[in-house]
TORBAGU-327477 format. One record per residue (C-alpha): x, y, z; residue in one letter. Coordinates in steps of 0.05 Angstrom, whole numbers, plus 5000, padded with zeros to 4 digits. Example, Ala and Ser with C-alpha at 12.3 -4.5 7.8 and 13.67 -1.06 7.14 Angstrom:
BEGIN
{u = 5246	v = 4910	w = 5156	residu = A}
{u = 5273	v = 4979	w = 5143	residu = S}
//
This chain:
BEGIN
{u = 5000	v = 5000	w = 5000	residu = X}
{u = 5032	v = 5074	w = 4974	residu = X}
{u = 5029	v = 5128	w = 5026	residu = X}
{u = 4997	v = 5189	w = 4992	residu = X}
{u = 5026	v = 5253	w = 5012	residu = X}
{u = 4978	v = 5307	w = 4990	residu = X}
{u = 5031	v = 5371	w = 5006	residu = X}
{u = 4989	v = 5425	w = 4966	residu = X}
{u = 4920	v = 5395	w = 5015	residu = X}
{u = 4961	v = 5390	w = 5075	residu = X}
{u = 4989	v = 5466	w = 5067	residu = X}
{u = 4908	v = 5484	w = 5049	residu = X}
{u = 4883	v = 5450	w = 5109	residu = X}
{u = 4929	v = 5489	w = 5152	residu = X}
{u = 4916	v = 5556	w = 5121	residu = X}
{u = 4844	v = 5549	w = 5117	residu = X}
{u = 4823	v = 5581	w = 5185	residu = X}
{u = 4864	v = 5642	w = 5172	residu = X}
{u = 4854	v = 5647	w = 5101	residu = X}
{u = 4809	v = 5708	w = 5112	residu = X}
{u = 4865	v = 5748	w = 5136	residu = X}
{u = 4924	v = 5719	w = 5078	residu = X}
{u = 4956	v = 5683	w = 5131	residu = X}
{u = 4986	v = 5622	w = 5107	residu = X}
{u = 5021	v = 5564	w = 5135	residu = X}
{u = 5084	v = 5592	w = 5179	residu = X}
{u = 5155	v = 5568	w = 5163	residu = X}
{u = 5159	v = 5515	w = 5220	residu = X}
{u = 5102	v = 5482	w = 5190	residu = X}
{u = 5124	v = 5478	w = 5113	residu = X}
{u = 5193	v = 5452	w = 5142	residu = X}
{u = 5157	v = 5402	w = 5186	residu = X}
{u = 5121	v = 5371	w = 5122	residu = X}
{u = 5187	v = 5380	w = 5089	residu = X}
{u = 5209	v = 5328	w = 5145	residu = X}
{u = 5152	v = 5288	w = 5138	residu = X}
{u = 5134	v = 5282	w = 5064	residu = X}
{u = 5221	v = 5285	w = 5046	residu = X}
{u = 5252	v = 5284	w = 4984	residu = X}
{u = 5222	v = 5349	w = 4949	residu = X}
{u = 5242	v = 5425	w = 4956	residu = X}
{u = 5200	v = 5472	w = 4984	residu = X}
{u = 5241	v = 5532	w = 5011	residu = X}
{u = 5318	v = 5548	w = 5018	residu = X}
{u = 5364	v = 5596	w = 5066	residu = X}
{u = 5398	v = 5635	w = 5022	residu = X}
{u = 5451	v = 5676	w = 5048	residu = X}
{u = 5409	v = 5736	w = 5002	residu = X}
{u = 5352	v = 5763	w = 4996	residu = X}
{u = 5327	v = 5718	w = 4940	residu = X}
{u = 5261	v = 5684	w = 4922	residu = X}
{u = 5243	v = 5642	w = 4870	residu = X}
{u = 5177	v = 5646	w = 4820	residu = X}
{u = 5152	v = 5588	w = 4781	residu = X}
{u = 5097	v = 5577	w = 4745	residu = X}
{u = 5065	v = 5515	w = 4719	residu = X}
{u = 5013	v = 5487	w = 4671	residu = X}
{u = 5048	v = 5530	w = 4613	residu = X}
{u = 5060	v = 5545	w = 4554	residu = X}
{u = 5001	v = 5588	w = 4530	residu = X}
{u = 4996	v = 5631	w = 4473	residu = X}
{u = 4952	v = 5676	w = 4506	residu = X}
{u = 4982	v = 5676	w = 4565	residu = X}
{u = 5053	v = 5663	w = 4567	residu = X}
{u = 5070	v = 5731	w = 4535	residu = X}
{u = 5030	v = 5771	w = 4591	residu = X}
{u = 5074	v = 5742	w = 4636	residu = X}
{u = 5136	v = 5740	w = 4608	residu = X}
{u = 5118	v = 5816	w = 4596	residu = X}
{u = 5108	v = 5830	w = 4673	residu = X}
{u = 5172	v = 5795	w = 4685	residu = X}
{u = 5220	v = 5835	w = 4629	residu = X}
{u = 5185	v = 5900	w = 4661	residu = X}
{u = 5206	v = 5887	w = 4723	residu = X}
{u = 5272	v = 5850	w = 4709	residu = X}
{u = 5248	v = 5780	w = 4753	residu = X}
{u = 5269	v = 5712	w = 4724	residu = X}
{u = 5227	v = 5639	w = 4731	residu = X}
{u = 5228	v = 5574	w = 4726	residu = X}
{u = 5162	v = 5553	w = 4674	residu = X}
{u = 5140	v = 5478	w = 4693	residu = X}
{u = 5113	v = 5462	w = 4635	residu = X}
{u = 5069	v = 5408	w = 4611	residu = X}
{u = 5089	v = 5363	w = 4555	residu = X}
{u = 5027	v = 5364	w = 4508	residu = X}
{u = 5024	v = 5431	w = 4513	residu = X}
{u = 5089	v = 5441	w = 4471	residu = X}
{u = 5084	v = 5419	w = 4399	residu = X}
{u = 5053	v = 5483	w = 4358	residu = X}
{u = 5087	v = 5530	w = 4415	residu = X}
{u = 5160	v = 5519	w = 4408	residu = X}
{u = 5171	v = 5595	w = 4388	residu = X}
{u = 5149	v = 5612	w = 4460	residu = X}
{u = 5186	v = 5563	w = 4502	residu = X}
{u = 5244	v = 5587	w = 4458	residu = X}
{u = 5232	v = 5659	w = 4479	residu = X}
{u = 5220	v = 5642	w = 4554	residu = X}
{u = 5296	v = 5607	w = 4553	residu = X}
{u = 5324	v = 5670	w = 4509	residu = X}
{u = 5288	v = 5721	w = 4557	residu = X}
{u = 5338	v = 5685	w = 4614	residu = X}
{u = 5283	v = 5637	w = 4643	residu = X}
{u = 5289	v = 5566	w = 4668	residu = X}
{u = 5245	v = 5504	w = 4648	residu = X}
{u = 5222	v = 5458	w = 4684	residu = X}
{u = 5189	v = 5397	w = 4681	residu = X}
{u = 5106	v = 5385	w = 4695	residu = X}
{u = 5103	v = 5315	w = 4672	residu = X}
{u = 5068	v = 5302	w = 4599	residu = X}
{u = 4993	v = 5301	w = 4620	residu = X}
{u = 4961	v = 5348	w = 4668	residu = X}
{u = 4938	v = 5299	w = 4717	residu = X}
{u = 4949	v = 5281	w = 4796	residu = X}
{u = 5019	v = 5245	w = 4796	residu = X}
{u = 4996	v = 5204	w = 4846	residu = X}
{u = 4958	v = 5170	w = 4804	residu = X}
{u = 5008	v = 5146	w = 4752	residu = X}
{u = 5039	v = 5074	w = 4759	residu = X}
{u = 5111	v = 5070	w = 4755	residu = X}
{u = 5116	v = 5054	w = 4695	residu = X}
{u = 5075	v = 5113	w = 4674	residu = X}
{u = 5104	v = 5155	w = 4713	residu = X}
{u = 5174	v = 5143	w = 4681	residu = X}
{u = 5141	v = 5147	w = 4615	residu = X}
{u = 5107	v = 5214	w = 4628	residu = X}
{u = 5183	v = 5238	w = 4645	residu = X}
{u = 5209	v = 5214	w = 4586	residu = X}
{u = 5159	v = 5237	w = 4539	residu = X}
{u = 5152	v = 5308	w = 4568	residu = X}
{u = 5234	v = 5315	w = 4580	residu = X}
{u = 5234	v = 5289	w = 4501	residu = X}
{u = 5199	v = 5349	w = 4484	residu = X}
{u = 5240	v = 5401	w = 4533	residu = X}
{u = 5308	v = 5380	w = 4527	residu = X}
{u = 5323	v = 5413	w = 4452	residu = X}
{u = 5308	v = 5483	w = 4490	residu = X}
{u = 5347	v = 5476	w = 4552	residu = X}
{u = 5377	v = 5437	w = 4601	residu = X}
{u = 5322	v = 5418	w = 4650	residu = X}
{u = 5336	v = 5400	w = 4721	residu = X}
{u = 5267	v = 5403	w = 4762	residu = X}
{u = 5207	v = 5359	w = 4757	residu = X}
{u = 5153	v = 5378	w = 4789	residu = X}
{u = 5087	v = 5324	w = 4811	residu = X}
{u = 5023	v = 5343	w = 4785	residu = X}
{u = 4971	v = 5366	w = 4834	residu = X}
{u = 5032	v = 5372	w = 4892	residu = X}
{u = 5021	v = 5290	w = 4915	residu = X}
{u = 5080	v = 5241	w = 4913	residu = X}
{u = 5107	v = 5186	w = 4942	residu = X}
{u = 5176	v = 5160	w = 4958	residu = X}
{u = 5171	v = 5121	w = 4891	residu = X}
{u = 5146	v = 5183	w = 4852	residu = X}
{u = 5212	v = 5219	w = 4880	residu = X}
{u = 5254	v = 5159	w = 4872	residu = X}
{u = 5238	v = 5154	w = 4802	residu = X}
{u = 5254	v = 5229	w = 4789	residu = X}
{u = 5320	v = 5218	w = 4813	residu = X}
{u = 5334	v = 5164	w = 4760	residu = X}
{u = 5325	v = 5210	w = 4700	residu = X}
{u = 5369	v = 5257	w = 4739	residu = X}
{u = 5306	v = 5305	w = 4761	residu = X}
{u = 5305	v = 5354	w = 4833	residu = X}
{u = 5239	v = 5342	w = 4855	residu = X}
{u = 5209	v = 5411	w = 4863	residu = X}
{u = 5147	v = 5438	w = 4900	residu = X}
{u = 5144	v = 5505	w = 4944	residu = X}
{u = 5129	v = 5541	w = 5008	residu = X}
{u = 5079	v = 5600	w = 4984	residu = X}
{u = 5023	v = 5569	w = 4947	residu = X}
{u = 4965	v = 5630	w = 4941	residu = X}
{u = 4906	v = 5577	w = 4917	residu = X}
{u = 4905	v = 5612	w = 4853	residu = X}
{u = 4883	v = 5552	w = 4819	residu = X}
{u = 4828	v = 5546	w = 4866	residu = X}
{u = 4816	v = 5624	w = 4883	residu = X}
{u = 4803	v = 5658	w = 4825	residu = X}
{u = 4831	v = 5727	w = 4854	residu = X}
{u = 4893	v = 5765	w = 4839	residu = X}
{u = 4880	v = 5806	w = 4890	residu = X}
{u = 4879	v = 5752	w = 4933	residu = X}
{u = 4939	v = 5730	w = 4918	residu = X}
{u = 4976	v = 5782	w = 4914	residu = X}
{u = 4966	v = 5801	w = 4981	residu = X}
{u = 4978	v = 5725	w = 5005	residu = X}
{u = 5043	v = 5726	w = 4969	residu = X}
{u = 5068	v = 5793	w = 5010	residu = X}
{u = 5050	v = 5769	w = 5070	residu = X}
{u = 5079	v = 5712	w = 5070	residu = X}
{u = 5138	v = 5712	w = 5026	residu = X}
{u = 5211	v = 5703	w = 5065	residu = X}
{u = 5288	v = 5695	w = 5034	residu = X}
{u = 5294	v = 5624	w = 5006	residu = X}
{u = 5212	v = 5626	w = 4992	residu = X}
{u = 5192	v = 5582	w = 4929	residu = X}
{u = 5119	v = 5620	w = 4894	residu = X}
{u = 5079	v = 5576	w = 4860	residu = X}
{u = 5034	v = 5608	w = 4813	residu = X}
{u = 4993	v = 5576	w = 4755	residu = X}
{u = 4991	v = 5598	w = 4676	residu = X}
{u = 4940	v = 5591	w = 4627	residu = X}
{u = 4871	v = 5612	w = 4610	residu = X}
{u = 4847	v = 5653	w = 4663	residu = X}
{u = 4898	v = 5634	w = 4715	residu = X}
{u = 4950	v = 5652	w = 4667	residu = X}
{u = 4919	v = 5724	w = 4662	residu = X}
{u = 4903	v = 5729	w = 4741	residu = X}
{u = 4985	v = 5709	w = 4751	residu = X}
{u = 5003	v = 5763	w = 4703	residu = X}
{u = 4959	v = 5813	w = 4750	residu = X}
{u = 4980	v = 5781	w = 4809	residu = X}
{u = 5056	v = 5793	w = 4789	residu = X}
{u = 5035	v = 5864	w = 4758	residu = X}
{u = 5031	v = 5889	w = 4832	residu = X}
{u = 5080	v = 5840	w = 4870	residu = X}
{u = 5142	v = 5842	w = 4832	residu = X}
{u = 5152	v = 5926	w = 4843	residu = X}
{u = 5129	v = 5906	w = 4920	residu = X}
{u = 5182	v = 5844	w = 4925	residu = X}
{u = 5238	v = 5892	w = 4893	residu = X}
{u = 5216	v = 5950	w = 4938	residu = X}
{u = 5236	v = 5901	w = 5002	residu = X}
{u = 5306	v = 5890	w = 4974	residu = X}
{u = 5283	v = 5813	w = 4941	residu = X}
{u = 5315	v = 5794	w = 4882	residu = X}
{u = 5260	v = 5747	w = 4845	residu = X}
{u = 5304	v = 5692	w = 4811	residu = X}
{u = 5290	v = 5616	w = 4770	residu = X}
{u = 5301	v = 5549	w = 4817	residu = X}
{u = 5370	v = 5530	w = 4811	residu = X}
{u = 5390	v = 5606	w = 4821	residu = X}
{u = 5357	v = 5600	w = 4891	residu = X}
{u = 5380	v = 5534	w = 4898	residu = X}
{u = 5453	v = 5552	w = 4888	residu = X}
{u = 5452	v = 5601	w = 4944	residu = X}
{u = 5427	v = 5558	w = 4989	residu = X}
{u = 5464	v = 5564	w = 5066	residu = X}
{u = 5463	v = 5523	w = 5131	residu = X}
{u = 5439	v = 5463	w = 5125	residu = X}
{u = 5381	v = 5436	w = 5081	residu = X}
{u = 5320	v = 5424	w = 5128	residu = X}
{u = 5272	v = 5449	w = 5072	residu = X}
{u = 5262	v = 5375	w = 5039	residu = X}
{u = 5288	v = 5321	w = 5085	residu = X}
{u = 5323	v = 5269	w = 5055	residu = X}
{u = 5299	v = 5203	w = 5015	residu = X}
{u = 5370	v = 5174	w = 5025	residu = X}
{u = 5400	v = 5179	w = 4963	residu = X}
{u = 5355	v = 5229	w = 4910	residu = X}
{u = 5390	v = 5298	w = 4886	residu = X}
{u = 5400	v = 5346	w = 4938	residu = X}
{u = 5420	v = 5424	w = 4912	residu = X}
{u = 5468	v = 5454	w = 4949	residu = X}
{u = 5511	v = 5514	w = 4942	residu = X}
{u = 5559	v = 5458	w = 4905	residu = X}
{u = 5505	v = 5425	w = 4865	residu = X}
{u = 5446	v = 5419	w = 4826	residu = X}
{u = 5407	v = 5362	w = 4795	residu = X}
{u = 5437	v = 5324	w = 4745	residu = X}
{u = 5394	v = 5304	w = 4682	residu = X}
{u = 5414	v = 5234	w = 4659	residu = X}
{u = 5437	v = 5212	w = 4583	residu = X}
{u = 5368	v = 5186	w = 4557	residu = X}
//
């Protein structure tokens, strides 16, 4: 019997009293599921004042450029985890999120709950999605769909050479359909070494592009530099009790990143 570690439900449940007044999970908390649920990165302590944006469900041809517009204005870098099947008939724009100094990542080939997959289709999803990425950029983050995993979903991102990456400010935009909302969650609760998750396409796409419209000025008015994963990752200091350990999978350090296989 698989254990099912629902991280993005765990972090909601927690939250959900206070949500009235954007107050989201505190950092002991997102560290303690870190411990708990191990293997993935949530947050880092970087020795600057550094956060990291990503963004999955891309690309978009309606969306995509809104936000890559938001993040040129106001000089921010990501990390895109994009989804497989979205790709073919929109290689122009994951080319111009890598030229405009962005980072890919990968979202699996299907949007559907990781958790879900066998391993064997889990390892095909990877393959077929990394297939499709790899010609752009090297790609060193997989991210689970819907936030669940188990120690064989991370165990099996480790054999293709993946980081498995999740995050520690999660504003429910896929659920809440309110930039305002969060925008406001993300300021209040954003810290150095912070990992944002926000969502792209259709109308979350657009609400992200509002959402960052108003926090990016905000995050750079604090004295945050908003940078992609493996930035963050890379100036990571003290030790790493943002993801536990599964024993043996990649863990970034200020030495290392994950290491994509030869497939």
């Amino acid at each position: 019997m698989r254990v099912r570690w629902p991280v993005w439900s765990a972090l909601g449940a927690v939250a959900a009293g206070a949500a009235a007044l954007v107050v989201g999970p505190p950092v002991w908390v997102v560290d303690r599921l870190a411990a708990t649920f191990p293997g993935c990165l949530y947050r880092v302590k970087p020795h600057e004042r550094l956060v990291a944006l990503t963004l999955d469900d891309g690309p978009d041809e309606r969306t995509t450029p809104l936000i890559l517009a938001e993040l040129r204005r106001h000089a921010a870098r990501a990390t895109f985890f994009l989804i497989g099947e979205r790709v073919p008939g929109r290689e122009a724009l994951v080319r111009r999120m890598v030229d405009e100094g962005h980072e890919l990542g990968n979202h699996f080939m299907h949007d559907r709950p990781a958790i879900r997959l066998s391993g064997e289709e889990l390892a095909r999803d990877l393959d077929q999605s990394h297939a499709l990425l790899a010609p752009f950029a090297r790609v060193r983050w997989a991210r689970p769909g819907s936030g669940w995993y188990t120690r064989e979903t991370v165990a099996a991102m480790s054999r293709k050479g993946y980081g498995c990456a999740l995050g520690s400010v999660y504003p429910y935009d896929a659920t809440i359909p309110s930039s305002a909302f969060a925008g406001r969650y993300i300021l209040r609760n954003v810290r150095p070494g912070a990992v944002i998750v926000l969502h792209d396409g259709g109308g979350r796409g657009r609400r992200s592009a509002r959402t960052l419209s108003t926090v990016l000025p905000e995050l750079r008015r604090r004295g945050y530099r908003v940078v992609a994963l493996s930035e963050l990752a890379l100036a990571e200091s003290g030790p790493p009790l943002h993801r536990g350990s599964t024993g043996g999978g990649p863990r970034p350090t200020s030495t290392a990143l994950p290491q994509r296989g030869s497939w």
